[in-house]
C-alpha positions in Angstrom: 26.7 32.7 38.0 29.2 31.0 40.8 32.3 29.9 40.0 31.5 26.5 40.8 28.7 26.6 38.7 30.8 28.4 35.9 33.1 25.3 36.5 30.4 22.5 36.5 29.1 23.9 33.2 32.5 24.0 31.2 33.5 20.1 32.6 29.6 19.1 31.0 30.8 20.8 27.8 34.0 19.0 27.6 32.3 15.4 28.3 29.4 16.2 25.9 32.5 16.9 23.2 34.6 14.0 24.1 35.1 11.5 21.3 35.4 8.8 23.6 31.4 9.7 24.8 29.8 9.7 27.9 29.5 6.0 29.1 33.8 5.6 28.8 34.2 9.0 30.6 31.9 7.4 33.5 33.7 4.1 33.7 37.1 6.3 34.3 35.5 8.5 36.9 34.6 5.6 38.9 38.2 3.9 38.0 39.4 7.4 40.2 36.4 7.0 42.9 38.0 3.3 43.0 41.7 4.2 43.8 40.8 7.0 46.1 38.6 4.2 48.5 41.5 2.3 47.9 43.3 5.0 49.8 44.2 5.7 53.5 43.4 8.8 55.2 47.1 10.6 54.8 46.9 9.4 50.9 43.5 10.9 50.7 44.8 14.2 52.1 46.8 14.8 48.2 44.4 13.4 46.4 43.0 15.6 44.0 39.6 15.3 44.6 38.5 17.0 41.4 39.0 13.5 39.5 36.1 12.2 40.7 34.3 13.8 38.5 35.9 16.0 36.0 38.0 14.1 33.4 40.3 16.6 32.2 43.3 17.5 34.1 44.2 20.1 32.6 41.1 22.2 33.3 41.0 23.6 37.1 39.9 26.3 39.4 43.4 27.4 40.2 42.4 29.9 43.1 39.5 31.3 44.2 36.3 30.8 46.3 33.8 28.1 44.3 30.8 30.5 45.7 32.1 33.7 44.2 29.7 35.4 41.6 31.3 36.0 38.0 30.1 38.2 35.7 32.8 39.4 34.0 36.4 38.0 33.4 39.6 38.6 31.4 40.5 35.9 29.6 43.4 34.9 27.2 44.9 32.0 25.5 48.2 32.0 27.6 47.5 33.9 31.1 51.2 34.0 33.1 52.5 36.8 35.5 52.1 39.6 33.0 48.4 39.1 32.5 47.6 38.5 36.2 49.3 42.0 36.8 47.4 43.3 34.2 43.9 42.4 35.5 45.2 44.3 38.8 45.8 47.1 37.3 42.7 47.1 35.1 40.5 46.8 38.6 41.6 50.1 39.9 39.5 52.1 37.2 37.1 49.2 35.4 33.4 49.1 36.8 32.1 46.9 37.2 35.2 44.4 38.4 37.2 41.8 36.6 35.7 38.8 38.8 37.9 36.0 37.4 40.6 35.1 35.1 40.5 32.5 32.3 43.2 31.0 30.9 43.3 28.5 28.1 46.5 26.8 28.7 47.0 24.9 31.9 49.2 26.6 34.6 49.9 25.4 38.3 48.5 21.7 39.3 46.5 21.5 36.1 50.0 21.7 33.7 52.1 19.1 36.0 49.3 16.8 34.9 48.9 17.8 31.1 50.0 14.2 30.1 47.1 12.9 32.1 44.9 14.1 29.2 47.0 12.6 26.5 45.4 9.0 27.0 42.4 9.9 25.3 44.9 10.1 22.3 44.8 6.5 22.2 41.0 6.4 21.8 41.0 8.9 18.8 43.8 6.4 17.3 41.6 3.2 17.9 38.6 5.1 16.1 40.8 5.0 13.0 41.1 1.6 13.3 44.3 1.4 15.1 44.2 -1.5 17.4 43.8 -0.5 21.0 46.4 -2.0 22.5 49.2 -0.8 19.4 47.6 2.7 20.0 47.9 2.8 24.4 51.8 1.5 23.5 52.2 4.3 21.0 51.7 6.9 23.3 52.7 5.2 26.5 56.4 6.2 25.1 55.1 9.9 24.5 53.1 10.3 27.6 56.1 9.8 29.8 58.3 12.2 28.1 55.9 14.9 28.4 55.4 13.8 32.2 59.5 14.2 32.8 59.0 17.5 30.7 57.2 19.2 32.8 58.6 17.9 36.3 60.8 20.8 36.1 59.1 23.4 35.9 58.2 26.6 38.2 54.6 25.2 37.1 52.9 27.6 40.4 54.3 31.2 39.6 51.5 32.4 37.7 49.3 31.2 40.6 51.2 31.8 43.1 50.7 36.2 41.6 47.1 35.6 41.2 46.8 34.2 44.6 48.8 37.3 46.2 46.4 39.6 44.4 43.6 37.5 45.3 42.2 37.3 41.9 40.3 34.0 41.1 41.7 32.0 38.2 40.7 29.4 36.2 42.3 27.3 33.3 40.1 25.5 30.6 42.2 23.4 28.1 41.1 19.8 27.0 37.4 20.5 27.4 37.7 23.4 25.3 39.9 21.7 22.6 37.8 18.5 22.7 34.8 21.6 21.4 37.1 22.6 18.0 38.1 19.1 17.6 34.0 17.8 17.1 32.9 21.1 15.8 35.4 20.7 13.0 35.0 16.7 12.2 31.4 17.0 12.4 31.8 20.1 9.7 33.6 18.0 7.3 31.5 15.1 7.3 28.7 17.5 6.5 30.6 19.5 3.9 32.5 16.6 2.2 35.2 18.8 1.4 37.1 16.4 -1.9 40.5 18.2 -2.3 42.6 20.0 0.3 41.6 23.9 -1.1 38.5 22.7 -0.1 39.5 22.1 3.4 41.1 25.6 3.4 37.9 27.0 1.9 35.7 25.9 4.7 38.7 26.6 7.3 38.8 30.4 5.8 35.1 30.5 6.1 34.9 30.9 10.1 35.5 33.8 11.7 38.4 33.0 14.4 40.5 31.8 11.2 39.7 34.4 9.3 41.0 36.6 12.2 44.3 34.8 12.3 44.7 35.0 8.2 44.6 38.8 8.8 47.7 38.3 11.4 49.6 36.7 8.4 48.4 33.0 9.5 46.1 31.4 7.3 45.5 27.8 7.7 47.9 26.3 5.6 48.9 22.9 3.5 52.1 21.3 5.0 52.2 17.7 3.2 50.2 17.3 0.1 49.1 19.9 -2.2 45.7 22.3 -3.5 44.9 19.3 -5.7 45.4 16.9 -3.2 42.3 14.4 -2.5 41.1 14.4 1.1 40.0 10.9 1.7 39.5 10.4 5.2 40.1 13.2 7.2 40.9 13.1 11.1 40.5 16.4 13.1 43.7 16.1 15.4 43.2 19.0 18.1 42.7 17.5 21.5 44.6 15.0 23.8 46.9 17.5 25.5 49.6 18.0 23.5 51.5 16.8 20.6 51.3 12.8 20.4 54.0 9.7 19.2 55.9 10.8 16.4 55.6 6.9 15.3 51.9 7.1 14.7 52.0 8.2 11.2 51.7 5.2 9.6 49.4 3.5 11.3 47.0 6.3 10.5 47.6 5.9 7.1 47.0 1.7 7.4 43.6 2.5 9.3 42.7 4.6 6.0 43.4 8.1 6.7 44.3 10.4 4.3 44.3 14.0 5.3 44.9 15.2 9.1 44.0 18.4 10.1 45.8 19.5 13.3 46.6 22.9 15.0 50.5 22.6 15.1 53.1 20.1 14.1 56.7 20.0 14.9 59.2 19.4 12.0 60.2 15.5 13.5 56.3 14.8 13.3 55.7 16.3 10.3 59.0 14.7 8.5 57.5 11.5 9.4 53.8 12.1 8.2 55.0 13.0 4.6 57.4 9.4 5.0 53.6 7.8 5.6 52.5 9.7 2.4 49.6 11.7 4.8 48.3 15.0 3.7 48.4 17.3 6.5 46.7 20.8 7.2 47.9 23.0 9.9 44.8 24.9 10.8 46.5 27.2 13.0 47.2 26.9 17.1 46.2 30.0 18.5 43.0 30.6 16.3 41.7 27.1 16.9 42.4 27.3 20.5 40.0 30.7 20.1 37.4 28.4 18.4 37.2 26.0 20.5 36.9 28.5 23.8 34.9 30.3 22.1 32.1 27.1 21.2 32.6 26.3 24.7 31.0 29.6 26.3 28.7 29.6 23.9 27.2 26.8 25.7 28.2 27.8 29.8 26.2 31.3 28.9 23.6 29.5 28.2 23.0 30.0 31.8 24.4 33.6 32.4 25.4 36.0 30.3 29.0 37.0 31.1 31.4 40.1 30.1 34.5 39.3 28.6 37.8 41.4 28.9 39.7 39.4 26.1 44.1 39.8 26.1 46.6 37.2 24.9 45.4 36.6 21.4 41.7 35.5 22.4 39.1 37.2 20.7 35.0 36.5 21.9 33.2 35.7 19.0 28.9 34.3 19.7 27.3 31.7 17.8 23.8 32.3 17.2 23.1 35.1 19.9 
């Protein structure tokens, strides 16, 4: 398939994953057509025109002609200078061609506006029953950090390679993460699990975690224990990155019990046990894998593709 096509397909994964469904995603598409009309013609000239209609700013073609054909790509879960040279080098003796390369955490345009995703944190808060405007001041704090975080950075070198090299690149983080984050919440409320071994029991019971428990990283308990009732259990896996460090305990007054996460930091997690929440750390790397992984299960269903997989991604099919 094209590029673009490749491209189309994984945004209409991500929005058919979204928690906050299609309808909301629509109404902040055309909030973006609004502004850019808004715009004069200099403005327009930096506008990224991809926000008019892909939600997820974190999820780019980073270089490359839209019309070139991919049928096979390298892809990893972090895809920097090293990985770019190593594609190079792999396309002197592969045949057929490494035609793209797929990373899973955002690099050039698509990092400097991770905290752009991080809004749809709010909506996951207000489905707990957080009230909306509590949960948009929550992270309002948070976002802005993360947006002075990442002004700094050389955010363009990895491109900037795969540019010289002219090797097409893509990056495909929120839309993959919102796929682990529905596949997993919609697996618990079919499986019920009652005690936190239960959760690890289902956890162990897929294949990219049962990878990662051979590495020595298991999904583990962090807050709570084995015998620990569940209750209501919030898969916390998409939103861009790491959210308020004050929203603990209004999870635990909207009812929630047990949150299941990829990673926590030791200020978050400090505060989660103060709110008396369970927490499981399902593992970072291995769910990013997962949720990739559900994603291309549903872009091949229009093209086959070969996978060269590096950086601690491993392609694993779902009913092929």
């Amino acid at each position: 398939m094209k590029l673009k096509e490749f491209y189309t397909a994984v945004i209409e994964t991500g929005i058919e994953n979204d928690l906050r469904g299609r309808d909301e995603i629509q109404k902040l598409l055309a909030e973006e057509q609004g502004k850019f009309d808004k715009l004069d013609d200099k403005e327009k000239e930096y506008f990224d025109r991809d926000r008019l209609f892909n939600p997820f700013s974190d999820t780019r073609i980073l270089h490359g002609d839209a019309e070139v054909e991919v049928n096979k790509a390298v892809i990893g879960i972090d895809m920097e200078v090293g990985e770019v040279l190593l594609t190079y080098v792999l396309n002197k003796d592969l045949s057929p061609k490494i035609d793209l390369i797929i990373a899973h955490h955002p690099e050039g345009y698509a990092l400097v506006r991770l905290f752009d995703v991080m809004k749809l944190q709010s909506d996951l808060l207000a489905a707990c029953g957080i009230t909306l405007s509590v949960a948009e001041k929550l992270m309002e704090k948070r976002i802005g950090e993360v947006e002075r975080r990442l002004m700094p950075i050389n955010h363009n070198r990895t491109v900037d390679v795969a540019k010289l090299l002219d090797l097409p690149m893509i990056c495909i983080h929120t839309a993959a993460d919102n796929c682990v984050t529905n596949y997993l919440t919609r697996l618990f409320e079919k499986e019920k699990p009652a005690r936190l071994k239960d959760i690890l029991q289902l956890l162990k019971g897929i294949p990219e975690y049962q990878r990662s428990a051979a590495l020595q990283l298991p999904p583990r308990i962090v807050s709570g224990s084995e015998d620990s009732r569940c209750g209501k259990i919030v898969v916390d896996m998409t939103g861009g990155t790491e959210g308020a460090k004050d929203v603990f305990e209004k999870f635990a007054a909207g009812g929630v019990s047990t949150l299941v996460g990829m990673h926590i930091s030791e200020d978050h997690l400090e505060n989660a046990k103060k709110a008396n929440l369970n927490v499981v750390i399902a593992g970072h790397i291995s769910s990013d894998t997962l949720g990739l992984n559900l994603l291309l299960d549903s872009v091949e269903k229009k093209g086959r593709l070969e996978f060269v997989c590096v950086s601690g991604f491993e392609r694993v099919r779902r009913g092929a």
